[in-house]
N, C-alpha and C positions, 0 to 999 in steps of 0.2 A: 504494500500500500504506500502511497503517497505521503509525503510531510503535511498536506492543505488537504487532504482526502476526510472530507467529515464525516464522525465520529456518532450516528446516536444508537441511544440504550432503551430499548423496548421493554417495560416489565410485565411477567406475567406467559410469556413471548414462546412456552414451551409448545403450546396448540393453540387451535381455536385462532379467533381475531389479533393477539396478540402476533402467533406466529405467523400471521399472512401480513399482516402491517410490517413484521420483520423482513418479507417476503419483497415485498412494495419497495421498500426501502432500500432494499440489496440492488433490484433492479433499476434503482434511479440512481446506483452509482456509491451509496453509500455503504461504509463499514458498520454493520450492527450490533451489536451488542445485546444479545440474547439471556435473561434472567429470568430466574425460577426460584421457587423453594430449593427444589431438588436439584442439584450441580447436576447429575445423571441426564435426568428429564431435559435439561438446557444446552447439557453438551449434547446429548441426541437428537436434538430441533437443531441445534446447528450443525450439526454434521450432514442433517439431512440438506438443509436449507446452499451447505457447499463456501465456494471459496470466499472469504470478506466476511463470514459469521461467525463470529467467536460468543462463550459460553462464561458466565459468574454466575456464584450461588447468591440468593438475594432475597432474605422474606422482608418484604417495603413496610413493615410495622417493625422493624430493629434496628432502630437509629446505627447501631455499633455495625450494623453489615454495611447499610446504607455509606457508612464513613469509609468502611473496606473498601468500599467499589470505588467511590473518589479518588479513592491512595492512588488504587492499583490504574484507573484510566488516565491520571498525571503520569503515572510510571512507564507505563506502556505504551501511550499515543502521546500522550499530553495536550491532550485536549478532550474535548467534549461536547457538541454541536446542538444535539435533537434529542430531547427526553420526551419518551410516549410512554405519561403513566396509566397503563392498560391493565394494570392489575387489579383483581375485583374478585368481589363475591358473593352470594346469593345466601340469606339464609333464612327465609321465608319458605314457604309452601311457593312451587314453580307451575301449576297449574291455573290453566287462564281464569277458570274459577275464584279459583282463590285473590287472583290480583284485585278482583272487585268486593269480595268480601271480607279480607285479613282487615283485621279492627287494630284501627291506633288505642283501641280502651283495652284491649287484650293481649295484644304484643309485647312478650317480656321482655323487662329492659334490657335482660343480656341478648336478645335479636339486638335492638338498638345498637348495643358499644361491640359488636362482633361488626357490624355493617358501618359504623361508622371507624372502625380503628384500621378496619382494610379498605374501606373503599374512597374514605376521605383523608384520614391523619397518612395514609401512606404514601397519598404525594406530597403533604405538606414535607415528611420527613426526605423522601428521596429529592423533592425539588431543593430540599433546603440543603442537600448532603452535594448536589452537582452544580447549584447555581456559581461556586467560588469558580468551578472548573472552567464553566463557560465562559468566565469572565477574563482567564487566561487570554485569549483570543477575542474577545470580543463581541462574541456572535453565540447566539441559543436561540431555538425553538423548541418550550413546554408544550405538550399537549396532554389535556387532562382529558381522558375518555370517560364520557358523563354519560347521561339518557335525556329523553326529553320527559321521563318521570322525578328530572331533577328542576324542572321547570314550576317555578312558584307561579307562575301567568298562570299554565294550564293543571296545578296540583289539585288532584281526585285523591277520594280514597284510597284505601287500597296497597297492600305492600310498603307499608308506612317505615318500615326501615329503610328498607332499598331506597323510597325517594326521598325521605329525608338526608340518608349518606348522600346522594349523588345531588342534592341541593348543598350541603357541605363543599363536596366537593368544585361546585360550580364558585365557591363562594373563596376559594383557596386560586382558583384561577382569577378572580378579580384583584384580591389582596397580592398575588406576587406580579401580578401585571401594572398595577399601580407603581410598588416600589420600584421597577425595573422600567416606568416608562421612558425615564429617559438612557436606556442605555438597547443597543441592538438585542436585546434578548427579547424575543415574543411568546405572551402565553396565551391559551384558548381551551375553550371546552367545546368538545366535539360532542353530536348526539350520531351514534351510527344509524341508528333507527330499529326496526325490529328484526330481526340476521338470526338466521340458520345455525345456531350454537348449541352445545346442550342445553344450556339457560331458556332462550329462545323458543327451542323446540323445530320439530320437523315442518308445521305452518309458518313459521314465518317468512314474511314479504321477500327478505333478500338475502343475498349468499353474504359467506364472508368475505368474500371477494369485492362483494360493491361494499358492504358494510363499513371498511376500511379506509376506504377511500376519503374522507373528510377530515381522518387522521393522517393519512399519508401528507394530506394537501399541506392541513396546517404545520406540518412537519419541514415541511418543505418553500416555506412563505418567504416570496422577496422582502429584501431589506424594506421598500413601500408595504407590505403588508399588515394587518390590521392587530392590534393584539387589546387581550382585554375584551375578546367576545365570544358567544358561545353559535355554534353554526352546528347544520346540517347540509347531508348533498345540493339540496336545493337553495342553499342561501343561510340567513341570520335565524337565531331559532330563539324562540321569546325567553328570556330569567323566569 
């Protein structure tokens, strides 16, 4: 690889959307950076994924791995370009059922701080472990993979952890997007929309192949491009 060959770190990035975002990215030229729980599971996505995919163990709720990863990509590239934190999880009932009847009067708190310490506190900790990095250089694009069930305009019932994390998490991209406006680093919340995942399920609308695609984009934004918003394929998506 190149000395100016940028450098991003996909979390999450073993399967599923994570790994095709890592996918996207390899084919626009970048070196990816493939993390997991499991180092295994991550060198095996990257092995499959081929040459420019390298592998770190990474659970994005442990501040001290979060710090490891920083060390070692000053050590090895020294730099740091494109963070896609993709990493999430579900711990609610996945049945479309359930999406409309899961009670915020009956949802145990530990649903809540399980859905909020991985799907929100884990970019605030990884955005916070790489932004020094970016700063080496200059240049960064955050991308927080949100929902549009993290949208307060359009918040329903229903699934009340998931969309309260991923309203968190919408809310971690405004706060580092503010601190960071005057310098080249952009941050955004992408909504993939409804995608073909275990999550998802075998009805949904799109593959993960489109899914992806608004992550890729913001991954990838000219130095003119927008930061501090939350988009879908089609354009701007309401807070």
């Amino acid at each position: 690889m190149s000395e100016t060959q940028r450098i991003a770190i996909v979390t999450g990035a073993s399967q599923g959307m994570g790994k095709e975002t890592a996918r996207q990215l390899l084919q626009k030229g970048l070196h990816v950076v493939i993390t997991a729980r499991s180092l295994a599971e991550a060198e095996t996505a990257a092995k499959e994924l081929g040459n420019g995919a390298s592998a770190f163990e990474l659970d994005v709720t442990r501040e001290d791995q979060a710090t490891s990863l920083a060390e070692w990509l000053l050590a090895r590239f020294g730099r740091a370009d494109v963070l896609v934190n993709n990493a999430g999880a579900f711990f609610e009932p996945t049945d479309q059922t359930a999406m409309m009847t899961t009670s915020v009067l009956s949802t145990p708190p530990e649903i809540y701080i399980k859905s909020f310490t991985t799907n929100a506190l884990g970019a605030f900790i990884v955005s916070k472990a790489i932004v020094p990095v970016m700063r080496q250089n200059g240049y960064g694009r955050i991308v927080n993979v949100s929902s549009s069930m993290g949208s307060l305009t359009t918040m329903t019932r229903g699934w009340p952890a998931y969309r309260t994390s991923k309203a968190a998490l919408n809310a971690c991209t405004r706060l580092f997007a503010d601190e960071l406006k005057d310098e080249n680093i952009k941050v955004n919340s992408v909504n993939p929309g409804w995608v073909r995942t275990s999550m998802g399920g075998a009805q949904a609308a799109l593959s993960v192949e489109d899914g992806v695609r608004p992550a890729v984009w913001a991954a990838t934004l000219p130095d003119d491009g927008p930061s501090g918003g939350f988009f879908e394929a089609g354009g701007p998506c309401p807070w």
